[in-house]
VEXKE-619056 format. One record per residue (C-alpha): x, y, z. Coordinates in steps of 0.1 Angstrom, whole numbers, padded with zeros to 4 digits, always signed. Layout:
<nodes>
XYZ...
</nodes>
This chain:
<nodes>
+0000+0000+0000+0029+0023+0009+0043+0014-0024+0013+0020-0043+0012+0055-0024+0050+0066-0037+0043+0059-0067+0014+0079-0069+0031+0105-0050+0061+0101-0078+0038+0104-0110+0019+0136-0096+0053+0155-0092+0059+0142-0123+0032+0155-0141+0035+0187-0119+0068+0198-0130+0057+0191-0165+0029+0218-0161+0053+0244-0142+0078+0237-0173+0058+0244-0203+0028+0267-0189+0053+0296-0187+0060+0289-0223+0024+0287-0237+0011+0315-0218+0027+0346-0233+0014+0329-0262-0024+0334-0254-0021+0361-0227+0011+0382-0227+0019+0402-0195+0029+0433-0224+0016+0434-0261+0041+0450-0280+0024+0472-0309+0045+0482-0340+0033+0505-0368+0047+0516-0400+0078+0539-0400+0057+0564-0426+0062+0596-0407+0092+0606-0388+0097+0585-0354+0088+0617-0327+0052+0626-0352+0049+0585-0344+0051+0587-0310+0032+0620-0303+0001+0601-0323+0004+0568-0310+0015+0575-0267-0019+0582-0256-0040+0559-0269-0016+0526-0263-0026+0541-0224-0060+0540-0234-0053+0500-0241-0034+0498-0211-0063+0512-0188-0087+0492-0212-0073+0458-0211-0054+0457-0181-0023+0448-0200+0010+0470-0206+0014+0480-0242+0046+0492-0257+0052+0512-0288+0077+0496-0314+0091+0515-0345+0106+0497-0370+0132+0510-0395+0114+0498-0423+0081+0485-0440+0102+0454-0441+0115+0453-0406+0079+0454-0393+0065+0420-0416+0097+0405-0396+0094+0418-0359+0058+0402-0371+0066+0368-0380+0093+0369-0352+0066+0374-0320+0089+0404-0316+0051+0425-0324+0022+0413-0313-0004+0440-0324+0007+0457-0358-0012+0487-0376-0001+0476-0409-0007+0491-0447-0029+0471-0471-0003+0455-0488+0019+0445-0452-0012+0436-0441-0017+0410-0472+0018+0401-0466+0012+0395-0431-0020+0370-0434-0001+0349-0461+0029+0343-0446+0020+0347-0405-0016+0346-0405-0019+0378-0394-0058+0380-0385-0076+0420-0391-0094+0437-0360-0105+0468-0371-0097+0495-0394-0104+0534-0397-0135+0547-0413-0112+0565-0439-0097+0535-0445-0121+0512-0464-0123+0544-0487-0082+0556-0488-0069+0576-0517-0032+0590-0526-0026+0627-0540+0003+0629-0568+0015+0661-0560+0039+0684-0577+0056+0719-0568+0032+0747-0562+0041+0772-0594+0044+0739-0618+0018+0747-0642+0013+0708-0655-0021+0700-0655-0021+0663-0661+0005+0630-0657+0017+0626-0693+0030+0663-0689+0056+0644-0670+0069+0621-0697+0109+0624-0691+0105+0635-0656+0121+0628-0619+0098+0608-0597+0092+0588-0561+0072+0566-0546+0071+0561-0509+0083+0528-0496+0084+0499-0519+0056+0482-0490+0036+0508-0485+0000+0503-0502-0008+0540-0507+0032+0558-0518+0033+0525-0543+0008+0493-0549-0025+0518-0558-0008+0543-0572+0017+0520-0604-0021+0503-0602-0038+0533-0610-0013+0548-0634-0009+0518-0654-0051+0508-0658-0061+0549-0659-0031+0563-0677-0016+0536-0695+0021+0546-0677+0046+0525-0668+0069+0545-0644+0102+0529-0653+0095+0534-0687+0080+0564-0687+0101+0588-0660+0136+0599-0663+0141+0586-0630+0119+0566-0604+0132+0568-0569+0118+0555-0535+0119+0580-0507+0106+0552-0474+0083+0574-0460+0053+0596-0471+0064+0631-0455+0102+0623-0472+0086+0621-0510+0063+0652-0502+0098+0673-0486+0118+0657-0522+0085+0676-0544+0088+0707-0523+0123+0714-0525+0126+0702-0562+0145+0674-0561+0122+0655-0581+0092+0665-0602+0062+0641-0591+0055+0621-0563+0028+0606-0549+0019+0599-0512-0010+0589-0492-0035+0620-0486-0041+0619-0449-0006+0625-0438-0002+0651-0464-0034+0666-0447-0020+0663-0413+0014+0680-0425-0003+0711-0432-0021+0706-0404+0005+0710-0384+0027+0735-0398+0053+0709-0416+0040+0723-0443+0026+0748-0461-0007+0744-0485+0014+0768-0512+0045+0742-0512+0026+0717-0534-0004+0711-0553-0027+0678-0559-0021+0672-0597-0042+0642-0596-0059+0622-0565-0068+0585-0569-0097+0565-0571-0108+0549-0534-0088+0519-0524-0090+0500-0490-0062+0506-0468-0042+0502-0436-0057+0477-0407-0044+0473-0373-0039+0434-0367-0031+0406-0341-0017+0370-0344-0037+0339-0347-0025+0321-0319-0040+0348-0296-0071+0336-0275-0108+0347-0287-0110+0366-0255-0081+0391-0262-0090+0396-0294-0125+0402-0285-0113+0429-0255-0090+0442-0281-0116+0450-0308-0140+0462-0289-0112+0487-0270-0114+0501-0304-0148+0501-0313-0154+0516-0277-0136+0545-0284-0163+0579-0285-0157+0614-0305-0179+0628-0282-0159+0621-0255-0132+0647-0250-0103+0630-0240-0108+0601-0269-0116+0631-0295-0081+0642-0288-0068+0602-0294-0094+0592-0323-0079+0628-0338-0044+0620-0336-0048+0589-0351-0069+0605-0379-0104+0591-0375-0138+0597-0349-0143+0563-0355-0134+0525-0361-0146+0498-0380-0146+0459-0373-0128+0447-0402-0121+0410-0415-0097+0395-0444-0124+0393-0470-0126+0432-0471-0094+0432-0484-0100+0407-0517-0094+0432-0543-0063+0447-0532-0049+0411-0529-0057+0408-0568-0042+0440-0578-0010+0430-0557-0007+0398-0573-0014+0415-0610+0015+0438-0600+0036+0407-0589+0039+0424-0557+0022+0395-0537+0028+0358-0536+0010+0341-0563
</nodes>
């Protein structure tokens, strides 16, 4: 009987130190004591972190977890700190986003009201008098980053379907500048002809006194387009992605204190969002050869 008892006593510590040893291991997993959030390096870092501080305490206070800004330094760098577990929540571009879901299984939360309806501006110098694209035949000109859905993917989309312009063919010289408020700085102190970028930041730039509405002018702005999404992994539980959305959704314009986050952010509201919404961007990507087949 003794016997019988030790061994008893043997296989629960056993199976004991089998819990203690992998729990640790699964639960960041499924609950992480911090959720590390990286966005896309489209403005410069300190603009980042003046839009973004506030409202990762808002998730804090919300979910009763620590969240923790990360900036990557590049489109790139983000789909890697992704697929890594180095980010847990990312607000990715369209085209990340896509990139994300195919090869990490990325899975969308929500996204801004502006964003199931994004555009881009091409924008040239204020006293250029060219009042359409072809005018540009010969020309210098830049895209944002390679990655980013509304400096490059909609924007060779739209030139090439609407226009009938293929930009290595057609410009002098086609450059990428990384970010959106780089390629708008390269139109307003001449260094290249055309660029395009996406339209909010441009907005917010003159908003705040980066720039000045007489430095440029919209030449041409896009058709709509669905755009960035903020997103989590898979391998989260329901119930933090659940608390997560709805920290989102929860957030009110009428409120004064959210105002001031929903503003910074560029948006009174957000949407619930899921992958289908983002079916035709994932054809044009993969016309463009910008997206796994």
């Amino acid at each position: 009987m003794k016997n019988y008892s030790l061994i008893l006593l043997i296989a629960f510590c056993f199976l004991l130190s089998i819990y203690m040893f992998y729990t640790p291991l699964e639960q960041p997993r499924n609950t992480p004591l911090t959720i590390h959030v990286g966005i896309l390096p489209d403005e410069d870092v300190n603009k980042l972190h003046q839009r973004y501080d506030s409202f990762l305490k808002y998730l804090s206070k919300e979910i009763g977890i620590e969240f923790k800004l990360v900036i990557p330094a590049s489109y790139t760098e983000l789909l890697q700190m992704f697929g890594s577990h180095r980010v847990d929540l990312a607000y990715f571009g369209g085209l990340t986003f896509l990139k994300a879901n195919i090869l990490f299984h990325a899975e969308p939360l929500v996204m801004r009201e502006v964003d199931s309806r994004f555009t881009s501006w091409f924008i040239v110098k204020k006293d250029n008098t060219a009042q359409n694209l072809r005018e540009f035949k010969n020309k210098s000109f830049s895209f944002g980053s390679a990655l980013s859905t509304s400096g490059h993917l909609m924007p060779r989309y739209f030139m090439q379907i609407e226009k009938n312009i293929i930009p290595e063919d057609f410009f002098s010289k086609v450059q990428y500048s990384n970010t959106h408020d780089n390629t708008v700085y390269l139109v307003r102190d001449r260094v290249v002809d055309l660029g395009v970028a996406n339209s909010e930041i441009i907005k917010r730039m003159i908003s705040d006194g980066r720039l000045h509405k007489n430095d440029i002018r919209i030449l041409w702005e896009t058709p709509p387009y669905p755009d960035y999404v903020w997103a989590i992994h898979s391998h989260f539980n329901d119930k933090l992605k659940i608390s997560l959305r709805n920290a989102f959704l929860k957030l009110d314009f009428q409120n004064t204190v959210q105002r001031k986050i929903l503003s910074k952010m560029g948006t009174e509201s957000f949407l619930p969002t899921e992958t289908n919404d983002f079916i035709s961007l994932k054809k044009i990507a993969k016309s463009l050869e910008l997206l796994e087949k």
